[in-house]
N, C-alpha and C positions, 0 to 999 in steps of 0.2 A: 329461549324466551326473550321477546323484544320488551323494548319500554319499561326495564323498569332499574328502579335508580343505583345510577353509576355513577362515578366521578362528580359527588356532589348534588346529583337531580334528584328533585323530592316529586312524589305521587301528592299533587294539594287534593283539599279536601272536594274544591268549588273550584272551577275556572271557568269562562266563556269559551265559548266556540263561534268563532269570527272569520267570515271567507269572502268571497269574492261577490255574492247578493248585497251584504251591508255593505261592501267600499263600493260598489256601485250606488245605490239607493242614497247614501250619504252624499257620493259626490256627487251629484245630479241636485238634491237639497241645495249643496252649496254652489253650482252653477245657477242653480235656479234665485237663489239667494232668500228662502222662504225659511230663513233659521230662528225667527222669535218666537213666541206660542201660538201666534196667529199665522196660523200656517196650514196649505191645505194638505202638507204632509205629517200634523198632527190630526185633522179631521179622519184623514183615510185610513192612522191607525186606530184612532178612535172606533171605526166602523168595523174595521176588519177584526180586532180584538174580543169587540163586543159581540159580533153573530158565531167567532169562534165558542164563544160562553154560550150560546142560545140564549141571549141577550139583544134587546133592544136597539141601546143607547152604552156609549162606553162615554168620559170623561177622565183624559188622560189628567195629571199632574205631576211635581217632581220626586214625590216617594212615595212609597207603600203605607206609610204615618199618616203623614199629610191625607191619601186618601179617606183612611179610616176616618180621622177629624174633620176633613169635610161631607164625609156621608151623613156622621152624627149633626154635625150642623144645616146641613140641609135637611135632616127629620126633626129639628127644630129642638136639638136633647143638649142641655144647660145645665145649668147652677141649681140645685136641687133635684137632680133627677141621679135613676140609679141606673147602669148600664150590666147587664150578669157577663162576666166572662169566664174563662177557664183560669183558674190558678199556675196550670201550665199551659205557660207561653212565653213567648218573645215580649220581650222588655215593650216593644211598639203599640202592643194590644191596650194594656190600661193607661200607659203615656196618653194615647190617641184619645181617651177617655178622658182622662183627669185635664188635658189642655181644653175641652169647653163646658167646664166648668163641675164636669157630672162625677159621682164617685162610681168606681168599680166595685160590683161584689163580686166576690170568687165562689167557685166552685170545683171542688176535685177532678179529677181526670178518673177515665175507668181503665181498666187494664184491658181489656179485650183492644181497643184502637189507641190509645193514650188521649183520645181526645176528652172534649166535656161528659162527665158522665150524666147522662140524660134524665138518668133518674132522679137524679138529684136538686137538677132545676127549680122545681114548684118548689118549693121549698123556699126558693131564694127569692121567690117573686114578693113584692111588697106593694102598695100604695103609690111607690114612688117609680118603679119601675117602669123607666120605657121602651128599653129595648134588651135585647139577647144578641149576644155577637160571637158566635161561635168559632173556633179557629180549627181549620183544617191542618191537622198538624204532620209536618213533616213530607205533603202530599196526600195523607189518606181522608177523605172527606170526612168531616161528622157527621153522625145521625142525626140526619136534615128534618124525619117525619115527623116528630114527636116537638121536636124544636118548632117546627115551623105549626103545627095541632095548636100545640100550648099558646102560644105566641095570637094568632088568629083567638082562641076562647076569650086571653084577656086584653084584646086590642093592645099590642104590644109591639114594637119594630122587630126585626131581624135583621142584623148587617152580620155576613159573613166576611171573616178575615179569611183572604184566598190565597194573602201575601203568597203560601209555599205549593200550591193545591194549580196552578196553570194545567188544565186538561184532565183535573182529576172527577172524576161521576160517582153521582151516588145512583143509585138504584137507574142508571142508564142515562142521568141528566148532568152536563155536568156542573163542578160547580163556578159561582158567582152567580148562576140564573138561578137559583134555586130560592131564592130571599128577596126582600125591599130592595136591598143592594149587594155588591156583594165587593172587597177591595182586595187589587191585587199589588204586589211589587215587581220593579221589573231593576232590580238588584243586578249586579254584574254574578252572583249565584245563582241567580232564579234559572227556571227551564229557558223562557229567553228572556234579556238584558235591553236595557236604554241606557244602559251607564248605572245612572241613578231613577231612578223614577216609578208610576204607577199609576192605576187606573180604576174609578170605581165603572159598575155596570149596571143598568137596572134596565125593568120593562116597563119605568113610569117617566112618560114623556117631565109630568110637574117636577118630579127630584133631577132629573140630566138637565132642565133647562135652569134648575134654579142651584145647582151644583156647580155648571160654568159661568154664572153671572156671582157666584160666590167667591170661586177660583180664584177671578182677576179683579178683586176689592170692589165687587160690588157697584161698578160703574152705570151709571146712573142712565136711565132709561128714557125713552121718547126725546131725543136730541140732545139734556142734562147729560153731556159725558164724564165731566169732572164735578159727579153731585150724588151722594153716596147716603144713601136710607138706610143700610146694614154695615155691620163690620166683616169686612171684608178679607179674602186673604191676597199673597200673590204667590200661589202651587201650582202656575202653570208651567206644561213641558215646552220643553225647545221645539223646535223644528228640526233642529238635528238629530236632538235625541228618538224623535217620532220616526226618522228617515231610517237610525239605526233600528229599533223595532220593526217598522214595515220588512227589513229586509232578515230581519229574526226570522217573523214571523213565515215566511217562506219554510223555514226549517222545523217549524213547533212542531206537527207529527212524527217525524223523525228525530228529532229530540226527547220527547215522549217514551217512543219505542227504545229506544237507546237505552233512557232508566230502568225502563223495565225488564230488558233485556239482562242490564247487568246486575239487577236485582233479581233477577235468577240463575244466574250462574253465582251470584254471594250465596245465597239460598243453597245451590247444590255444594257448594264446596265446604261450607259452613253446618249443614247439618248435620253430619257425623259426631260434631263435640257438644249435640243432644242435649243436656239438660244445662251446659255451661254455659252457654251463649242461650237468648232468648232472639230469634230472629224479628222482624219488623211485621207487623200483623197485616192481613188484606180480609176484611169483611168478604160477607159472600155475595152482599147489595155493595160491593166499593169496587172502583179502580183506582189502586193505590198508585200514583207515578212517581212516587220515590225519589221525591226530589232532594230528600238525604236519606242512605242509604243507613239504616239507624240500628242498632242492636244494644241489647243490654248483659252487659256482663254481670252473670250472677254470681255466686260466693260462691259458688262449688267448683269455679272457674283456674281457681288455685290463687291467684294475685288480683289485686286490686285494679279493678276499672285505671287508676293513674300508672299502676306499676305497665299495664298492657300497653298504654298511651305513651308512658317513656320510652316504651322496646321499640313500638314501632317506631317512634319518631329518631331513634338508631340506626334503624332501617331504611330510613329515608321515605318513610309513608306518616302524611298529616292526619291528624283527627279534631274533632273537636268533642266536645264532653255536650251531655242535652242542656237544656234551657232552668238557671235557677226558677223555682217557682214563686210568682209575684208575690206571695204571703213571706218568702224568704228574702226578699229584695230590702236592703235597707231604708232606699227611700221610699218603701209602702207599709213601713215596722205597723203601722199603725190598723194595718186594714187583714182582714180573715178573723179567722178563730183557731188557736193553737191546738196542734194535734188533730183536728181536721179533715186535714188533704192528706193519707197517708199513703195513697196511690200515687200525685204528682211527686211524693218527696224518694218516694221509692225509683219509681224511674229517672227521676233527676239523678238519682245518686251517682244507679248504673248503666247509665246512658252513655253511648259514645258514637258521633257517625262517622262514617270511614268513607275515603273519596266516593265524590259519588255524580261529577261533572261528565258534559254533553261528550266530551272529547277521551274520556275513560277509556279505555280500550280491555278488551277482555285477558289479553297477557297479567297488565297493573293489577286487574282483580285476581287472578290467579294468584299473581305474588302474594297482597294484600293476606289473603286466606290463608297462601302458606305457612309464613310471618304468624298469622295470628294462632292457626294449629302447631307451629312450635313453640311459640310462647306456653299452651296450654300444656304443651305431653313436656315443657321443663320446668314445670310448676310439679309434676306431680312427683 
């Protein structure tokens, strides 16, 4: 068996996958010398990102955050307004929220996908509510229909967080086109990478044109260059970064395939230990692209979620453990209702994903499973 760790080399959790497309495309950027945001090799990823989504209009910037926070501000959602998100998620989700001005409500996660549980929503709608921001977690889409029903009955936004979801579909669409807008990251983890940075997408010409005049502080219109009506941000991407994407981007279907690929050979090698491991869910309306390749370790497991995470990290294989849930965050003590969420705190506990990057090869996962089927038969 190749590839797997000898003399100090670790299996990471996340890594890019970088060749000869992106040091081309980059160095052409820098011959061409078009490296500041104004660049027509941010335009072109702008284009080609967004029809990859069945989208419009894309609006590059420098994170997957920053996206979020300029969608909500371009639908105009502030200081008294309530945004519903999921309780499990990435720290970026209610951050993105709480920076203009607006509070997050939570709501649990269901176990069938770990995403928002749908049902639960109307519930959380109020007076003040103006948008729903769903987070596709992990890769596997949320249930788009019901979210985006509700949403339309009580005139309400939808911004999808797409941060993890690059080419993932719900019901055959995929997503970022499915909502008002929808925001992705392009994380040096993500399916493909700009370094740092991110992109919202929509199919409304009014929110992409008042998205990039948001962007770059709001610069001031009809010949008023340096004359500013709004507060503005500065989340624009590079040119370089853009030049790096455009040449990702060559690779996303096959980066794509890749996750899913090794997300079924985890699957075949993993399900034998049946009821101790809980594998990553795929809906029967979802393409899950597994952009962490996720499991949960249950108590029948023998050792604890960390004791498993110790062994392999002796073995020379990263993990990381799933996402605290925003009601457990310290800096948000103040926001949920205790006892609650007993779905996100359950999968929080026994959550862990195991590499799950463009460049994985199928030897690594092999190891990966062996590793974790002997851990389990020296537990028992």
């Amino acid at each position: 068996m190749s590839h797997i760790p000898q003399g100090g080399y670790k299996i990471p959790v996340c890594r890019p996958k970088l060749g000869e497309s992106e040091y081309r495309v980059v160095n052409q950027c820098l011959k061409d010398g078009w490296v500041s945001g104004i660049s027509p090799y941010v335009e072109r990823f702008e284009a080609d990102f967004a029809k990859f989504c069945g989208a419009k209009y894309g609006v590059a910037c420098n994170s997957g955050t920053t996206a979020l926070q300029l969608a909500l501000a371009t639908l105009g959602i502030g200081e008294g307004d309530e945004v519903i998100i999921p309780t499990f998620t990435m720290i970026a989700t209610p951050n993105a929220v709480t920076y203009t001005g607006a509070k997050p409500v939570l709501v649990d996660a269901e176990d069938r996908t770990w995403n928002i549980d749908v049902d639960k929503i109307r519930a959380a709608v109020t007076s003040k509510t103006k948008a729903i921001m769903p987070v596709h977690t992990y890769g596997h889409p949320a249930d788009m229909g019901p979210i985006t029903e509700l949403a339309e009955e009580r005139g309400i936004f939808v911004v999808e967080d797409a941060a993890e979801s690059h080419g993932a579909e719900y019901r055959g669409r995929r997503t970022g086109g499915l909502s008002d807008i929808g925001c992705f990251s392009f994380y040096a983890n993500k399916i493909i990478t700009t370094g740092e940075g991110g992109m919202l997408v929509t199919n409304s010409e009014e929110y992409a044109e008042k998205a990039k005049w948001l962007r770059a502080h709001a610069f001031g219109r009809e010949g008023k260059h340096f004359y500013h009506e709004a507060l503005g941000f500065g989340y624009r991407l590079s040119g370089l970064q853009a030049a790096l994407g455009l040449g990702q981007m060559e690779h996303i279907d096959e980066f794509v395939a890749v996750r899913r690929r090794n997300a079924s050979l985890y699957n075949s090698f993993l399900k034998e230990l049946g009821g101790k491991v809980s594998l990553p869910p795929e809906a029967p309306w979802a393409k899950n692209i597994y952009w962490m390749y996720s499991i949960l370790v249950e108590d029948s497991f023998g050792i604890s979620r960390q004791g498993l995470m110790d062994r392999l990290e002796r073995d020379g294989v990263e993990t990381r453990t799933f996402f605290y849930p925003v009601h457990a965050q310290p800096i948000y003590a103040n926001l949920g209702i205790p006892g609650a969420y007993p779905v996100a705190d359950a999968i929080s506990r026994k959550g862990m994903n195991l590499p799950s990057g463009n460049d994985l090869t199928e030897d690594e996962v092999e190891f990966v499973c062996e590793r974790i089927k002997a851990c389990a038969k020296g537990s028992q």
